[in-house]
C-alpha positions in Angstrom: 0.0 0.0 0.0 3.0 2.3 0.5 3.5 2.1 -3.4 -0.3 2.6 -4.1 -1.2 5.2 -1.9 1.9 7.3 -0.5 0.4 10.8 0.3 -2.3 9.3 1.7 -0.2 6.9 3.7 1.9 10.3 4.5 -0.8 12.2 5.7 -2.5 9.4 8.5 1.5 8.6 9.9 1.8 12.6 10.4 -1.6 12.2 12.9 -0.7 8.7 14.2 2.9 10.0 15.2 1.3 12.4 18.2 -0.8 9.7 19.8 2.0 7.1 19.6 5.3 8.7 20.3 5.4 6.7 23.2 5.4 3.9 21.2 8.4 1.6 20.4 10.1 2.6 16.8 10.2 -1.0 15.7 9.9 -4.8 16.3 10.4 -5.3 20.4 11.9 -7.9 21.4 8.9 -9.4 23.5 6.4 -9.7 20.5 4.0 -12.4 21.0 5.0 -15.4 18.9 2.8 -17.1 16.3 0.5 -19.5 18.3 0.7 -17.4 21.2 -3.1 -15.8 21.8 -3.9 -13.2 24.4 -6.9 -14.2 27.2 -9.7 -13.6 25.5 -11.2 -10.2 25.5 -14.9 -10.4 26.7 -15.8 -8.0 23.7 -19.4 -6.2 23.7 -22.2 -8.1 23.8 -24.0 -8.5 20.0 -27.7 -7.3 19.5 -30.3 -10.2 19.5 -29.8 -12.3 16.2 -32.3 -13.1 13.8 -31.3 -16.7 12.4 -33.0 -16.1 9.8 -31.3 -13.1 8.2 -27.5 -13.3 6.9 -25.6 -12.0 8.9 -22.0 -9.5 8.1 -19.7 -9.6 11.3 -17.5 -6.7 11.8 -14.6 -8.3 13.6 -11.7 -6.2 14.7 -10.5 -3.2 17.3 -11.3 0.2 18.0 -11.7 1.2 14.7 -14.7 -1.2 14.3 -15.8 -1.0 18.0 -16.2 3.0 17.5 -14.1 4.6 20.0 -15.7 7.5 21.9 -18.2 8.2 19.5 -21.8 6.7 20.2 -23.0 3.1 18.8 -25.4 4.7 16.1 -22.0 6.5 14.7 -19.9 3.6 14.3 -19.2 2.3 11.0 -21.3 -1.5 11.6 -24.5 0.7 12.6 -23.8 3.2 9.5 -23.0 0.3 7.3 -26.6 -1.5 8.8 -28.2 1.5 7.7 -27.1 2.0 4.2 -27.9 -1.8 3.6 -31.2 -1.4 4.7 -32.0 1.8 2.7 -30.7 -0.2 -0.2 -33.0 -3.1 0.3 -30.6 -5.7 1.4 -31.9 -7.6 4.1 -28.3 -8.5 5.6 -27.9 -7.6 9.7 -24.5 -6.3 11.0 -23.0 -7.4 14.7 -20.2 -5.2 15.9 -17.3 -7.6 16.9 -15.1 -4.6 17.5 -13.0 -4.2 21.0 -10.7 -1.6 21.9 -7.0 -2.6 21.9 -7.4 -6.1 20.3 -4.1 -8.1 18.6 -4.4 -10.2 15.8 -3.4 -12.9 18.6 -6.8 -11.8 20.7 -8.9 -12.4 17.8 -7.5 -15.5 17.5 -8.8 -16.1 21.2 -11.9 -15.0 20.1 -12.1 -16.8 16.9 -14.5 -19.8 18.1 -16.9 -17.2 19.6 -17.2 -15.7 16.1 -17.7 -18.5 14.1 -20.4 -19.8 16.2 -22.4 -16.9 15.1 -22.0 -18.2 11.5 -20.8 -15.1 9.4 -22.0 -14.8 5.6 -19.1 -12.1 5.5 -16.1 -11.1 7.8 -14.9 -7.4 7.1 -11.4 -8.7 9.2 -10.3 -5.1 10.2 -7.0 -6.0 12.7 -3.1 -5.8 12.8 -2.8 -1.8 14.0 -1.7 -2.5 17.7 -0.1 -5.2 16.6 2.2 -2.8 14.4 1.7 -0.3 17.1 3.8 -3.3 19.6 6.4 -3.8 16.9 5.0 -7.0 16.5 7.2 -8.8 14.0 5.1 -8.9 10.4 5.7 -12.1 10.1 3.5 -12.8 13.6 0.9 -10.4 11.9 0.8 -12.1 8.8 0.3 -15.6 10.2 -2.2 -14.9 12.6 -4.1 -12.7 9.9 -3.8 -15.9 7.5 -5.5 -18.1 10.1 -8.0 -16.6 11.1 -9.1 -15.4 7.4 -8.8 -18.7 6.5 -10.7 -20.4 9.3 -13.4 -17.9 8.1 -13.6 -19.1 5.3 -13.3 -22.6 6.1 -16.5 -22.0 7.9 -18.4 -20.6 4.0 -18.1 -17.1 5.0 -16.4 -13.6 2.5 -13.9 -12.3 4.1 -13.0 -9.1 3.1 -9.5 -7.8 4.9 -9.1 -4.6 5.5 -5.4 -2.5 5.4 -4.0 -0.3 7.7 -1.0 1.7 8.3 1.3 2.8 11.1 3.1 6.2 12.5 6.5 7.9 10.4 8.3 7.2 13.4 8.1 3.3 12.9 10.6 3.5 9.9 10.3 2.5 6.4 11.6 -0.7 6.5 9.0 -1.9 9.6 6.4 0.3 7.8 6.7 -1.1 4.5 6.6 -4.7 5.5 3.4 -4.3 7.7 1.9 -2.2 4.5 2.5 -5.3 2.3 0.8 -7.6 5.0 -2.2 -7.0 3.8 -2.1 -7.0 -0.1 0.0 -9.7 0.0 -2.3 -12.0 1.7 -5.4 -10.5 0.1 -3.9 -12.3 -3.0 -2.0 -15.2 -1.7 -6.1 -16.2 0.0 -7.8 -15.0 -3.4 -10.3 -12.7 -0.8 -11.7 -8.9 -1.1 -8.9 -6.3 -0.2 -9.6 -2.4 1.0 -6.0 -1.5 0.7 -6.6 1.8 3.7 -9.3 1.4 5.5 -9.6 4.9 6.5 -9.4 5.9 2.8 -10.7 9.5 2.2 -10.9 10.7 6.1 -7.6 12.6 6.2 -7.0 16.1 4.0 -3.7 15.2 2.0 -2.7 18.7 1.9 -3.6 19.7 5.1 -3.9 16.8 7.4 -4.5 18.8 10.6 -7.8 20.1 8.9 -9.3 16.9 9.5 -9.2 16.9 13.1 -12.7 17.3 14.4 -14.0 16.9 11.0 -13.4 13.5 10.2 -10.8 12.5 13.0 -11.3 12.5 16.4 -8.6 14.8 18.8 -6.1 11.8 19.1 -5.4 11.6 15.0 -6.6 7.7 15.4 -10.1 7.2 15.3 -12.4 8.9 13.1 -15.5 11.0 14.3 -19.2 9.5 13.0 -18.6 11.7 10.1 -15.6 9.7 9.6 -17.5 6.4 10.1 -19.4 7.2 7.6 -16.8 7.3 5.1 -15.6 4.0 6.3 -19.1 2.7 6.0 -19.4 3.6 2.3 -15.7 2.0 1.9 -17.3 -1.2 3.5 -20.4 -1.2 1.7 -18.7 -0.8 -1.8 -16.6 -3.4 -1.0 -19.0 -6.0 0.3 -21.4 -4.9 -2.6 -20.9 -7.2 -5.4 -21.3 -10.1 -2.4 -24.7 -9.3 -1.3 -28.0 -11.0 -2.7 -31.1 -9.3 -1.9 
């Protein structure tokens, strides 16, 4: 994504860097290993399902759980209501929780797939990066639990990210190519940024407030619903009314 979308890629590190200059500036040596899963996180508890409705899981942090901004603002609630004004009779859970690893989703993984996704918008790896987790960690744990997703007849459509400047080109690029990489290696649907078209490439500190919340992280619900039409484009050509 570094090659694909550079100012853009630019633009989100220069907001990043403020929140997470206390972060490490590249892999630490503690990283969790592959295999290794964090206790699982308890996660909010999903709306009643109707078993007789397809159902779209949003799996993944605090980008998907909609940090500090209320439920009806995060993307899985915008997303629910564009599908519904469109006619597609689809319902969205919000599997999002704040601070979750690629290695907690893992922990989590069973829990999802007993709700039987029809599609998985897979939306994790930033605190990973954010840890210095090595790539290769990231990658793995990605690859399983896409594929286990898909194992189980669900769409799995994996979502990119991006870290701070600070992190370094090398670290940066590798966790970049993450996610394109195994978006074709698993044949599955790719949003190469998933906060595409939230941040002002040519003045990126315009966005704050607008579309970004104070921190330069999380977007605000006007943001969400940017990400939500991402999302919806995305999953589109998947949906059957």
């Amino acid at each position: 994504m570094g090659r694909i979308l550079p100012r853009l890629v630019f633009a989100f590190g220069c907001l990043l860097a403020a929140a997470a200059c206390s972060a490490p500036t590249g892999p630490s040596s503690d990283a969790p290993r592959t295999g290794q899963s964090a206790p699982a996180a308890p996660g909010p508890a999903p709306r009643e399902i109707d078993p007789d409705r397809p159902l779209i899981l949003a799996f993944g942090d605090s980008l998907t759980a909609g940090n500090m901004v209320e439920g009806a603002l995060a993307y899985p609630s915008q997303l629910q209501a564009k599908l519904d004004e469109a006619g597609y009779d689809y319902q969205v859970v919000n599997d999002g929780e704040g601070g979750l690893t690629t290695s907690g989703g893992l922990a989590r993984l069973d829990r999802a797939l007993a709700l039987a996704p029809d599609i998985v918008i897979l939306e994790l790896g930033g605190n990973d990066g954010l840890r210095g987790t090595p790539t290769e960690v990231i990658r793995a744990n990605l690859r399983t639990l896409a594929t286990r997703f898909r194992q189980a007849g669900a769409v799995v459509v994996l979502a990119g990210l991006t870290l701070p400047r600070n992190y370094g080109p090398d670290y940066i690029g590798e966790f970049e190519q993450v996610y394109a990489e195994l978006a074709r290696e698993l044949d599955v649907t790719h949003i190469p940024f998933f906060l595409e078209g939230l941040v002002d490439l040519d003045d990126p500190e315009a966005s704050i407030g607008v579309t970004m919340q104070a921190d330069g992280i999380h977007p605000t619900g006007r943001g969400y619903a940017i990400v939500a039409e991402t999302v919806f484009r995305a999953i589109e050509p998947h949906l059957e009314k």
